[in-house]
LUMMI-43616 format. One record per residue (C-alpha): x, y, z. Coordinates in steps of 0.2 Angstrom, whole numbers, plus 2048, in hexadecimal, padded with zeros to 3 digits. Layout:
<recs>
X = X Y = Y Z = Z
...
</recs>
This chain:
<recs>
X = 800 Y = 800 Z = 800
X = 80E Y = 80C Z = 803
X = 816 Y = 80B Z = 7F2
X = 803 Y = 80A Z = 7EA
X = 801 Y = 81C Z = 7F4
X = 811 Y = 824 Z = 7EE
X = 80B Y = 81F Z = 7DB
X = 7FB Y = 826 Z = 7DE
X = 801 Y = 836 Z = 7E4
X = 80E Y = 838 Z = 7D5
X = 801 Y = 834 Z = 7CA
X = 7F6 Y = 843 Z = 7D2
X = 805 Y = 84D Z = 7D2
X = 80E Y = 84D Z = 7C0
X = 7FD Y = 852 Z = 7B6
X = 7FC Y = 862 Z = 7C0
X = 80D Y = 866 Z = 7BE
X = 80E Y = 862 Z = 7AC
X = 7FF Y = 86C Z = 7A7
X = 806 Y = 87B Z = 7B0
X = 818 Y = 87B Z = 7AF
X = 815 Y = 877 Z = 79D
X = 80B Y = 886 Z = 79A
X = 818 Y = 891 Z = 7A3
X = 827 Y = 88A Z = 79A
X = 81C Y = 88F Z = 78A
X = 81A Y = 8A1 Z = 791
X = 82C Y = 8A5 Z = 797
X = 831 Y = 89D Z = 786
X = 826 Y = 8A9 Z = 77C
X = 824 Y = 89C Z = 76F
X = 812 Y = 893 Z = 769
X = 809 Y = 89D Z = 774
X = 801 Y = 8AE Z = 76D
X = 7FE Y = 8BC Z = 77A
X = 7EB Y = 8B9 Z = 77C
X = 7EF Y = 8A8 Z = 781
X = 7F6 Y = 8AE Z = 78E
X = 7EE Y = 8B1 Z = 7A1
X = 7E7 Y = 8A9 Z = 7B0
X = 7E0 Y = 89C Z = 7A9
X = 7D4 Y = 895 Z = 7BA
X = 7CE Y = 8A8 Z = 7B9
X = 7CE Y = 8AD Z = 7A7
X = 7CE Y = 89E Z = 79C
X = 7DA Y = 8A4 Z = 790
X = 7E0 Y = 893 Z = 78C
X = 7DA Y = 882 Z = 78D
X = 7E7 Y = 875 Z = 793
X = 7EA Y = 86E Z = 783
X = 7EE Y = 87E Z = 778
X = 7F8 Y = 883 Z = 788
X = 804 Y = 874 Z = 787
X = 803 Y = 86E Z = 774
X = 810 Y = 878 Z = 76C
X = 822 Y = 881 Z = 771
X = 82E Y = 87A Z = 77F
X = 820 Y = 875 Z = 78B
X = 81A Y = 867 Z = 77C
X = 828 Y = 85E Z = 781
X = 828 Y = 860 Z = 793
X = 816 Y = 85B Z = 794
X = 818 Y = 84B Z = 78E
X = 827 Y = 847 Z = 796
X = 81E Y = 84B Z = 7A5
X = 80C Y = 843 Z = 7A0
X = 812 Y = 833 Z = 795
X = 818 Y = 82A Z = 7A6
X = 808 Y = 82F Z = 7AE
X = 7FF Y = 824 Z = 7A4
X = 809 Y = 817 Z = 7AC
X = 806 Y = 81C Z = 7BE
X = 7F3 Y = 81F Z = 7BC
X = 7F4 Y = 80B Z = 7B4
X = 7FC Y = 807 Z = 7C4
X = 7F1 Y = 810 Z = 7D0
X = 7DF Y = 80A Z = 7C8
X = 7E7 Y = 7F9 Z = 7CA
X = 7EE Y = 7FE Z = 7DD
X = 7DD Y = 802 Z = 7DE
X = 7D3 Y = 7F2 Z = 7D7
X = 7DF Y = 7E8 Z = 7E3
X = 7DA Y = 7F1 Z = 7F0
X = 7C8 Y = 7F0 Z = 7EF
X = 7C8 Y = 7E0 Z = 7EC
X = 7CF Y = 7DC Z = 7FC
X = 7C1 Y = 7E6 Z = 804
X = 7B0 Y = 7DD Z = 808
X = 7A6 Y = 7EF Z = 804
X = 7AB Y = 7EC Z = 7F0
X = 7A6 Y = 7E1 Z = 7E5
X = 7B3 Y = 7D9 Z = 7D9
X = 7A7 Y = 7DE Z = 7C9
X = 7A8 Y = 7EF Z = 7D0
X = 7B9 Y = 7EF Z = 7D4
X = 7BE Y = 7EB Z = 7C1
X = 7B2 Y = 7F8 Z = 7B9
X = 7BC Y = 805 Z = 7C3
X = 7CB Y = 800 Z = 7BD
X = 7C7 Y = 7FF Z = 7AB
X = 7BE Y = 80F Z = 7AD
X = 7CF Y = 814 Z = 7B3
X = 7DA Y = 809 Z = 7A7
X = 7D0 Y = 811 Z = 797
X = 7D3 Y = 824 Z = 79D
X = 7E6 Y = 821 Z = 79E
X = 7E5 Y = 818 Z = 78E
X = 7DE Y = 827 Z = 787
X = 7E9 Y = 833 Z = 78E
X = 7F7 Y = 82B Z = 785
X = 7EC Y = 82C Z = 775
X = 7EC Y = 840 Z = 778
X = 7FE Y = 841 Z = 77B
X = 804 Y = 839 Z = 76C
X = 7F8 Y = 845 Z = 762
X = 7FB Y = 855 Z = 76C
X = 805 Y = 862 Z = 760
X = 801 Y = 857 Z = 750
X = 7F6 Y = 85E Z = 741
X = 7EA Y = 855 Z = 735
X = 7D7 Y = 84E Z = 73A
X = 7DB Y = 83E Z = 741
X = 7E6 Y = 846 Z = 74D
X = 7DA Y = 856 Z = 753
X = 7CE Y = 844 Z = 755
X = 7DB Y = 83D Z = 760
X = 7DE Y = 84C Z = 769
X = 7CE Y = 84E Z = 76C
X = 7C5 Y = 83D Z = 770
X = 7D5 Y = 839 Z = 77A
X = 7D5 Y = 849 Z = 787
X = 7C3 Y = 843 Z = 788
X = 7C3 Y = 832 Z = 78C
X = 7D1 Y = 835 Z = 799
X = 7C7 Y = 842 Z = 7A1
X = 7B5 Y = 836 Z = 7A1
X = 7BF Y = 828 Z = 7A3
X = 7C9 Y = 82F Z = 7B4
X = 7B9 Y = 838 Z = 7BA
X = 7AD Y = 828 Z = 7BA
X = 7BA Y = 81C Z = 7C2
X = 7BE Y = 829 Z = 7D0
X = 7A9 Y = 82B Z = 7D1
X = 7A6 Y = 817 Z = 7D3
X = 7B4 Y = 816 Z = 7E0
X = 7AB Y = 823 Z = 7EA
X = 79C Y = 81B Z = 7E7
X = 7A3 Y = 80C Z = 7EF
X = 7AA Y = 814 Z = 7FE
X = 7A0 Y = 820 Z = 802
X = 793 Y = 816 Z = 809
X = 7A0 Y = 80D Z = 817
X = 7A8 Y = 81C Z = 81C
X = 7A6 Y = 81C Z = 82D
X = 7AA Y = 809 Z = 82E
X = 7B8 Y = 805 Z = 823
X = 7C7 Y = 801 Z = 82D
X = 7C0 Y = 808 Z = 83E
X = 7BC Y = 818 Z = 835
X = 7D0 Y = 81D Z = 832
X = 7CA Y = 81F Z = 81E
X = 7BD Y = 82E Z = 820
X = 7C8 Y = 83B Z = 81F
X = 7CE Y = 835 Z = 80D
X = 7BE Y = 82F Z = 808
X = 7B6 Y = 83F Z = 80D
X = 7C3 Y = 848 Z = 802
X = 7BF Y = 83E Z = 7F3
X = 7AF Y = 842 Z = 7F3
X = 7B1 Y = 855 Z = 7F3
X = 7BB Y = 853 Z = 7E6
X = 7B2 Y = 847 Z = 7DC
X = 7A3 Y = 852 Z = 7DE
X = 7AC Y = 862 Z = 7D9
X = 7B0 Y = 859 Z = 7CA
X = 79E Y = 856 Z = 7C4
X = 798 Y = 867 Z = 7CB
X = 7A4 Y = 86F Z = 7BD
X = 79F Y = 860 Z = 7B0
X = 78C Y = 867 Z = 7B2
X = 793 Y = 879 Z = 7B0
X = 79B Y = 875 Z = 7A1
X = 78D Y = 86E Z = 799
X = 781 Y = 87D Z = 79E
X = 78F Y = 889 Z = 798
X = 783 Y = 88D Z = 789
X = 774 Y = 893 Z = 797
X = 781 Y = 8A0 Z = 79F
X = 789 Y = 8A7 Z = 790
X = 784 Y = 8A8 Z = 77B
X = 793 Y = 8B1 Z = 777
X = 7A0 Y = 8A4 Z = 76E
X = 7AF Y = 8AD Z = 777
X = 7A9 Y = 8AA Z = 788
X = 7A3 Y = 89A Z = 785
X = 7B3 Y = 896 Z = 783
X = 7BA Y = 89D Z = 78E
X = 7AF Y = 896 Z = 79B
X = 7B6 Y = 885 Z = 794
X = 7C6 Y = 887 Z = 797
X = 7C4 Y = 88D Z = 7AA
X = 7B9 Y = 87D Z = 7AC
X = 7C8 Y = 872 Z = 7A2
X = 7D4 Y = 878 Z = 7B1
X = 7C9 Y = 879 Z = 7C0
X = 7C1 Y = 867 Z = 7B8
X = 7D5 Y = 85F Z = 7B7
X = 7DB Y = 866 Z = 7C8
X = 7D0 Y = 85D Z = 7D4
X = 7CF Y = 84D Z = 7C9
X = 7E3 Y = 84D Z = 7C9
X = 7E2 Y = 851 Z = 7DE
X = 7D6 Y = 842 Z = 7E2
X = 7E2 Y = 836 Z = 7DE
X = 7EC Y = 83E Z = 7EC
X = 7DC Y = 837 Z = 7F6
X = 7DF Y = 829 Z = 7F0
X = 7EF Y = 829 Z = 7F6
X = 7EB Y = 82F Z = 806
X = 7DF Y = 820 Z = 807
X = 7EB Y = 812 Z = 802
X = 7F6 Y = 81A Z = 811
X = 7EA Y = 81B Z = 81E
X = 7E3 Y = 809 Z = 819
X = 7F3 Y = 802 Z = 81B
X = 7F7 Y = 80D Z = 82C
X = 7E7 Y = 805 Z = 835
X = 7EC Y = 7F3 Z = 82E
X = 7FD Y = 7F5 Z = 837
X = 7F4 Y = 7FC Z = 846
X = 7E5 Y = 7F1 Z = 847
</recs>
């Protein structure tokens, strides 16, 4: 459990430094970036993640930094499966769907990366059928595994796992409250611009709490493993 914890945090951890130390790179280099593309994007919505990391230096250093997160959110959905399998509160059927939920959005995700700063049809498809399925794919399987916990809450493990399962929810739940936004974006504004805009503040609120649970996640594969070793 502790090495399933320290790949969970990592795999928190590189997507919200790649996404914005990729977009600063871009900015400091002056290069694939024009100057309305650059802002606060969680307040203005300049920028979408995507167009803030698809070209210039930061390309590079987003893929270096998101290629092996593929790998580490593989690992974790499987730390995750195994864990819920040993639980009597899961069902293995369930425990499965969560992974694959899980396994399809890094699968995905790797689809987008190996399309992002490339031209032609098929890849604007894969660039944007893969940023999609990692993003529903990741938010379903974090939104079944709080539907599996949250109901034993206060019992699992003497109650030590409330405080991580607790966290997951808000987070899971912001998630979804910003999904709903997003696809009543249409009600608040008609104009194209702010639309878009509106988007692209959603797209960074949206992958910041998504990228977060899995420090839950970690936070729960620690505390399970502290109340076994006390218990």
């Amino acid at each position: 459990m502790k090495r399933s914890a320290k790949i969970a945090l990592l795999a928190g951890l590189l997507p919200v430094i790649a996404a914005h130390a990729a977009y600063l790179v871009n900015i400091a280099a002056g290069d694939g970036l024009e100057p309305r593309y650059i802002c606060m994007p969680y307040l203005e919505g300049c920028v979408s993640i995507s167009r803030a990391s698809r070209s210039g230096p930061g390309l590079y250093l987003f893929r270096a930094l998101m290629l092996p997160c593929t790998v580490l959110l593989l690992l974790s959905w499987h730390a995750v499966r195994a864990w819920l399998l040993e639980r009597p509160e899961c069902k293995p059927r369930r425990a499965t769907t969560i992974f694959l939920l899980g396994a399809v959005g890094a699968l995905f995700l790797v689809f987008y990366l190996t399309a992002l700063g490339t031209e032609g049809e098929w890849y604007r498809w894969m660039r944007r059928y893969g940023v999609t399925f990692y993003f529903s794919g990741t938010a379903l399987a974090q939104l079944l595994l709080v539907a599996v916990l949250w109901p034993h809450r206060r019992e699992m493990n003497g109650g030590c796992l409330l405080g991580p399962v607790n966290a997951l929810m808000a987070l899971v739940s912001l998630q979804w409250v910003l999904g709903v936004l997003s696809v009543l974006k249409h009600v608040f504004f008609s104009d194209p611009e702010l639309v878009d805009r509106f988007e692209n503040i959603i797209e960074w609120w949206f992958a910041l709490p998504m990228a977060v649970a899995f420090f839950a996640i970690a936070w729960l594969f620690r505390r399970s493993r502290l109340s076994t070793r006390t218990g």
